[in-house]
C-alpha positions in Angstrom: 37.0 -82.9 -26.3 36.0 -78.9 -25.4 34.9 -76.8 -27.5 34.3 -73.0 -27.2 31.7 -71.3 -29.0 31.8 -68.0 -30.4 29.9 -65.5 -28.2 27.9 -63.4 -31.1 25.9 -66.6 -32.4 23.3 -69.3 -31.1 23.1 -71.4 -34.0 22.7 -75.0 -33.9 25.8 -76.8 -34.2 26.5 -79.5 -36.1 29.0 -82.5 -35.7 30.8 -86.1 -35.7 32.3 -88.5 -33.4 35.8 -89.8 -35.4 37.8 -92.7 -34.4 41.1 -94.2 -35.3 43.5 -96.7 -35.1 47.1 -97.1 -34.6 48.0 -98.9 -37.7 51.1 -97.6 -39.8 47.7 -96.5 -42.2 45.1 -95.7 -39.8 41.6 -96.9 -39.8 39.1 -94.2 -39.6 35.6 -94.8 -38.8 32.7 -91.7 -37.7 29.3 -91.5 -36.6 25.8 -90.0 -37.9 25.7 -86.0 -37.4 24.7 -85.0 -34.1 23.5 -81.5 -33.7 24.3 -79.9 -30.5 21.6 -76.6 -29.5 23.5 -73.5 -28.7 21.8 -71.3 -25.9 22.3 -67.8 -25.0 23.3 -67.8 -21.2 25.1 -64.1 -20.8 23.5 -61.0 -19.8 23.3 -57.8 -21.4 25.8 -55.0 -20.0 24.3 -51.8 -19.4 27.0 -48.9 -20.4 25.3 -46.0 -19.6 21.7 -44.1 -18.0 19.9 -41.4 -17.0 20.0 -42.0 -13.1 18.7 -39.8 -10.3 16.8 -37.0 -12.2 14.8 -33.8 -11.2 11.6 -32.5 -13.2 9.0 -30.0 -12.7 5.1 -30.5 -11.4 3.1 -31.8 -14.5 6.8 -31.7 -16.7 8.4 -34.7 -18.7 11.8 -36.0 -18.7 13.1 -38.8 -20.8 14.5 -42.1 -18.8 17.3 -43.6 -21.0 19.8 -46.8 -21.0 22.3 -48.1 -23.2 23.8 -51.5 -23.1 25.8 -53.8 -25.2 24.9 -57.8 -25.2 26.6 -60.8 -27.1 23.5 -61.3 -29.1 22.0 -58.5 -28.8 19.4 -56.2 -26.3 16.5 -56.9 -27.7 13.7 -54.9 -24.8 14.2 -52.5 -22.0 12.0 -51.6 -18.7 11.7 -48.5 -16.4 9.9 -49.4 -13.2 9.1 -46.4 -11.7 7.2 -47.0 -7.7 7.1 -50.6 -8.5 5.3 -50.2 -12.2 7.2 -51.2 -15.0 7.1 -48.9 -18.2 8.2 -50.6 -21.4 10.8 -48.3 -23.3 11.4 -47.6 -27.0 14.3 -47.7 -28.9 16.1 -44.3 -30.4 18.0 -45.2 -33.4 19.4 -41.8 -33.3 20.6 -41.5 -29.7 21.2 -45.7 -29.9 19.4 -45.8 -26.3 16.5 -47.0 -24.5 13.6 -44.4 -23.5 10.9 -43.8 -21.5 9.0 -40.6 -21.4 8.1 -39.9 -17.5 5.6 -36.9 -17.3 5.7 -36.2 -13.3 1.9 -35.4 -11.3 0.9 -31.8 -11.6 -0.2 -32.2 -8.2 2.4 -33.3 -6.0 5.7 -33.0 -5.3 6.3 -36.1 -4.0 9.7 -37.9 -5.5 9.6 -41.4 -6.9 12.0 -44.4 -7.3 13.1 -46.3 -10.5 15.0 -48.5 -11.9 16.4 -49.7 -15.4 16.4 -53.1 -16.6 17.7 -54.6 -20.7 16.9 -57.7 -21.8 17.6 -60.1 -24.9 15.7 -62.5 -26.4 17.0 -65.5 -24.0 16.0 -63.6 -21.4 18.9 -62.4 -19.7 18.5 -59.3 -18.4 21.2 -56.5 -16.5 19.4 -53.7 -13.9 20.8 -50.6 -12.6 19.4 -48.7 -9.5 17.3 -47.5 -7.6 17.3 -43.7 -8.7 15.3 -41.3 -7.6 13.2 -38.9 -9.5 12.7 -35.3 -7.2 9.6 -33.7 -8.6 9.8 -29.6 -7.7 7.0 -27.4 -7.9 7.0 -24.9 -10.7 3.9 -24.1 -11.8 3.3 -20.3 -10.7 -0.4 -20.2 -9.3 -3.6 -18.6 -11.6 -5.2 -15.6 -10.3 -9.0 -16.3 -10.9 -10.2 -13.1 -9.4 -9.1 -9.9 -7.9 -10.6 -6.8 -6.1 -9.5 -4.5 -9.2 -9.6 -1.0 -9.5 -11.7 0.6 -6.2 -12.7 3.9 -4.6 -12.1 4.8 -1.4 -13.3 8.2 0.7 -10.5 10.0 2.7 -9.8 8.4 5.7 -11.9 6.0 4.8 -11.1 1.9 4.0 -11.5 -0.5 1.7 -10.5 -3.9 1.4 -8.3 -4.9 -1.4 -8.3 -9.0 -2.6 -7.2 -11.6 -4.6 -8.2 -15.0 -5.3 -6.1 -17.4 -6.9 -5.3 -21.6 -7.1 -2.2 -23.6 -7.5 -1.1 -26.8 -8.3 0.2 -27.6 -4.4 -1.4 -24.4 -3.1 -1.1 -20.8 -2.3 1.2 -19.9 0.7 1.2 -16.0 0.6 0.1 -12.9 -0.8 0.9 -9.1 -0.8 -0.5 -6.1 -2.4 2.0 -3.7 -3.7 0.7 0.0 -3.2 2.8 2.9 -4.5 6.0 0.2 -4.8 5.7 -0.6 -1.2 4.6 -4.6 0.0 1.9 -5.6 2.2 0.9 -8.7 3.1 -2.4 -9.8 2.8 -4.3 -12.0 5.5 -6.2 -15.3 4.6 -9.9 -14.8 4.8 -11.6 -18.0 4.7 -14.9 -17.0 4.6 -14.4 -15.7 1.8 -11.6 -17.6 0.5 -9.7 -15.3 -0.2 -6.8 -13.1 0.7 -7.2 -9.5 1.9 -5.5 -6.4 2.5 -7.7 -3.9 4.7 -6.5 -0.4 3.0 -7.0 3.4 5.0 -6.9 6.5 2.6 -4.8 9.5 3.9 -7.2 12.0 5.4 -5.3 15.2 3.7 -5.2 13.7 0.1 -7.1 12.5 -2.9 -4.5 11.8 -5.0 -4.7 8.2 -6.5 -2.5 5.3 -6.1 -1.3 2.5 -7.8 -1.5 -1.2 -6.8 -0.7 -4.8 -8.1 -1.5 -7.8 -6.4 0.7 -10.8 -5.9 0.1 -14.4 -5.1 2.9 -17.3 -4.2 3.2 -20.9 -2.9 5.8 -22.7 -1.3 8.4 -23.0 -3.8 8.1 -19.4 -4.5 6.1 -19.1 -7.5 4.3 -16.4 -7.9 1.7 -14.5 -10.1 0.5 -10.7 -10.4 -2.2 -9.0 -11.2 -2.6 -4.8 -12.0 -1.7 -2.5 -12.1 -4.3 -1.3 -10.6 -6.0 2.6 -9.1 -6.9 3.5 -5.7 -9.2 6.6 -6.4 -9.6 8.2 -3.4 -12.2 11.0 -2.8 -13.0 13.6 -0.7 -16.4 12.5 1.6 -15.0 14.3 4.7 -17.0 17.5 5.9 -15.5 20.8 7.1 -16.0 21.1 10.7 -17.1 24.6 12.3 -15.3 26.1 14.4 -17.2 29.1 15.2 -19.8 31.3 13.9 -21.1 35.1 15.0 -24.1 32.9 16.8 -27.7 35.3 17.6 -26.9 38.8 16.8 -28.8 42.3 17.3 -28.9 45.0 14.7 -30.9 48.0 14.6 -32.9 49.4 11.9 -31.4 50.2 8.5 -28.0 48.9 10.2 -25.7 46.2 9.4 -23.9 43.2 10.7 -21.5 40.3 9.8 -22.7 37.1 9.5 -19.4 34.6 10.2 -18.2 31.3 9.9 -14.3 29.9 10.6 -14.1 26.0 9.5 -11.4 23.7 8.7 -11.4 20.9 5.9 -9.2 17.8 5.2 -8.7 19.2 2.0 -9.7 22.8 2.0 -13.1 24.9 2.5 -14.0 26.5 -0.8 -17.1 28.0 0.0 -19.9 29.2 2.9 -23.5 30.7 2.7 -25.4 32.8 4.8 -29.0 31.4 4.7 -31.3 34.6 5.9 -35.2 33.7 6.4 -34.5 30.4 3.5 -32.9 32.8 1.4 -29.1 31.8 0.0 -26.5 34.8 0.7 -22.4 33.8 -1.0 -20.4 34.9 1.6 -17.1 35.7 0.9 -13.3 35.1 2.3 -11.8 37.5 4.7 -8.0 36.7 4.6 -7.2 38.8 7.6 -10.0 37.9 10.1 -9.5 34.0 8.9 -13.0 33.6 8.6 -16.0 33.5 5.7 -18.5 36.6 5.9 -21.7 38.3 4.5 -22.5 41.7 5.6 -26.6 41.6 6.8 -28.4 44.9 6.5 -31.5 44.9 8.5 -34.8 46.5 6.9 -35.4 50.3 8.4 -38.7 50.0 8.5 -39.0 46.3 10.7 -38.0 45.6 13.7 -39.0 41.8 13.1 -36.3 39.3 13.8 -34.7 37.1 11.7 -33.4 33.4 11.5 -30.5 32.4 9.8 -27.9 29.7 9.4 -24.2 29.3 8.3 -22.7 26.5 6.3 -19.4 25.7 4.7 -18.3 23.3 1.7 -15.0 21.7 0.4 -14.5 21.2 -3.8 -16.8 18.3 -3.3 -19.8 19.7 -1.9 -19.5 18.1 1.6 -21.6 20.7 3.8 -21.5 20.8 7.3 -24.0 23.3 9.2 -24.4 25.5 12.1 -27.8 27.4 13.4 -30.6 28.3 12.6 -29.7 31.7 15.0 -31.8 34.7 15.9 -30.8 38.2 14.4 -32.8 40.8 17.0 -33.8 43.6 14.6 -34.0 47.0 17.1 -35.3 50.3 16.2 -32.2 52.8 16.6 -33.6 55.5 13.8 -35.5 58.6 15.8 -38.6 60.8 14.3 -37.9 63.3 12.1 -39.9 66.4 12.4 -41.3 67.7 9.6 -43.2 70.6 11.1 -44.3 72.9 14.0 -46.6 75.6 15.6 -43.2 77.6 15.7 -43.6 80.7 18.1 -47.1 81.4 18.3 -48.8 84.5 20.1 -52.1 83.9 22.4 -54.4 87.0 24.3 -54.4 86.7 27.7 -56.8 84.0 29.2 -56.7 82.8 25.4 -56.4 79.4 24.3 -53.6 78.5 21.4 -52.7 75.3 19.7 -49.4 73.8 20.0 -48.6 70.7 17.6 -46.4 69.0 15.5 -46.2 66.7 12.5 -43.3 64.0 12.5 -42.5 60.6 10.2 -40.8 57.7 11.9 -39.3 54.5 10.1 -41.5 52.5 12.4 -44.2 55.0 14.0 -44.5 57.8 16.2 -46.1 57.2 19.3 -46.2 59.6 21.1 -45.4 63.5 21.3 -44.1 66.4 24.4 -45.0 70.2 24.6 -42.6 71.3 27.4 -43.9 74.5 28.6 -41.7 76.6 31.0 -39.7 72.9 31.6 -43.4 71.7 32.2 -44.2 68.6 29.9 -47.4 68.1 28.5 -48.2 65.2 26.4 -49.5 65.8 23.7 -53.0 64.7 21.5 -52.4 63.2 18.2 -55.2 64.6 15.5 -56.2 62.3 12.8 -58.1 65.3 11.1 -55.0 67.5 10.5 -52.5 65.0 10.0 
């Protein structure tokens, strides 16, 4: 005889061998019970699953199955590169989980697989699937060259450091909304933007700095200022150089210059002493008007300087001013006209003052010259 079992029980059965006869009332005659073990021989059958997934560097995603059995599923397994990973039951979700948290580190994708099981044993699989790990972790910025000052025309090197998960690819500094990228320094480890101040300006910029790696994640830092000051001397272009000047006369002392941002001021330095000088608009040019002493004819040295807003100097000199005397005697009085016997003797003379010194006198007689004596006595 055949029986079939029902599917949804392994319970031992129980039973009887009968036998009868042919007669018109039949003899029946039976065995002892004989118990017959019933074993589960049918797998589970997987209905569902997570298959090929993607997660993020250092992320977790949940691997899931569901699956029906005659008996029931009573265990589940995610092998993930060749390790298996026991899963848990969700009551709520009536799956299978595993909770896969992918390398922070690497981007490397991995292979799994799913397998159920019931308590004989029998077990259903599904896959390989493949689990694609993508980077996106934006790198940290552990340093950065910050706020900086820079003279005009001069440079200055802006930097960041950072690390990432996989690693930094790129950089840029943004300056005034406009990119540059930065070059890897490894001696410093670091990367660096060499920056050049305009020459005509000290107006301060803005900056940020960005870092990014391969999968284009990326991190800033700033905003930051670019100070930039003045350190750029005027240059002379020409000064009034060694002059002359006579006595109790004047002369200008000069200076043209040019700046990168403007010349605000110039001196005249006379024998150590400061003189201001001031702007002449129509000669283009600074000046202080020298009056030489009227009673020296001694010379004189003196320099010429100009200075922008922030005090940067430039020089020219020291030069000669030639003091000469131009200023004559001035006679104060005379013998006049004088009357003399004949074969007499008379006295002509004169007094005089100079701003430097008389030195020396002329009676012209009849067109005759005849130097004259000076007298101590009379003065």
């Amino acid at each position: 005889a055949t029986i079939t079992l029902d599917n949804y029980s392994t319970a031992d059965l129980t039973y009887r061998i009968y036998a009868r006869d042919t007669a018109k009332v039949p003899n029946v005659n039976y065995t002892a019970p004989y118990t017959a073990t019933v074993t589960d021989d049918e797998s589970p059958v997987i209905t569902d699953h997570s298959g090929s997934m993607t997660v993020g560097t250092a992320d977790t995603i949940i691997l899931w199955v569901k699956a029906t059995d005659n008996i029931g599923v009573t265990s589940a397994t995610a092998t993930i590169d060749a390790t298996g990973h026991s899963m848990s039951w969700n009551a709520v979700l009536l799956r299978w989980e595993y909770t896969y948290t992918a390398p922070s580190g690497s981007t490397v994708s991995h292979s799994y697989s799913l397998s159920v099981s019931d308590a004989d044993g029998n077990t259903a699989s599904t896959g390989s699937y493949t689990i694609t790990v993508y980077d996106n972790d934006p790198p940290v910025i552990t340093s950065d060259s910050g706020s900086v000052s820079v003279g005009t025309g001069d440079s200055v090197t802006l930097w960041v450091q950072a690390t990432d998960n996989i690693g930094v690819t790129s950089a840029k500094a943004t300056i005034d909304a406009v990119d540059h990228v930065m070059g890897w320094n490894p001696a410093q480890s670091r990367w660096e933007y060499s920056y050049t101040a305009p020459t005509g300006s000290i107006a301060s910029h803005s900056y940020t700095v960005t870092v990014s790696d391969a999968a284009l994640n990326t991190q800033a830092s700033g905003l930051f200022t670019i100070t930039v000051f003045d350190n750029d001397a005027p240059v002379i272009t020409a000064d009034s150089g060694s002059m002359s000047v006579g006595t109790g006369d004047s002369v200008i002392l000069w200076v043209q210059a040019s700046d990168n941002i403007g010349v605000t001021g110039a001196k005249a330095t006379v024998d150590a002493i400061d003189h201001v000088m001031t702007w002449n608009s129509g000669a283009v040019r600074w000046e202080y008007l020298y009056t030489a002493s009227s009673g020296s004819t001694a010379s004189h040295s003196y320099s010429v300087s100009a200075h922008d807003a922030m005090m940067n100097t430039a020089s020219t000199g020291p030069y000669t001013i030639s003091v000469f005397d131009d200023d004559l005697p001035v006679i104060t009085a005379d013998s006049g006209s004088i009357s003399v016997g004949t074969g007499d003797t008379v006295t002509l003379w004169v007094q005089a003052t100079d701003n430097i010194a008389v030195t020396t006198a002329t009676a012209t007689v009849d067109s005759i010259g005849h130097a004259m004596s000076y007298n101590a006595g009379l003065s």
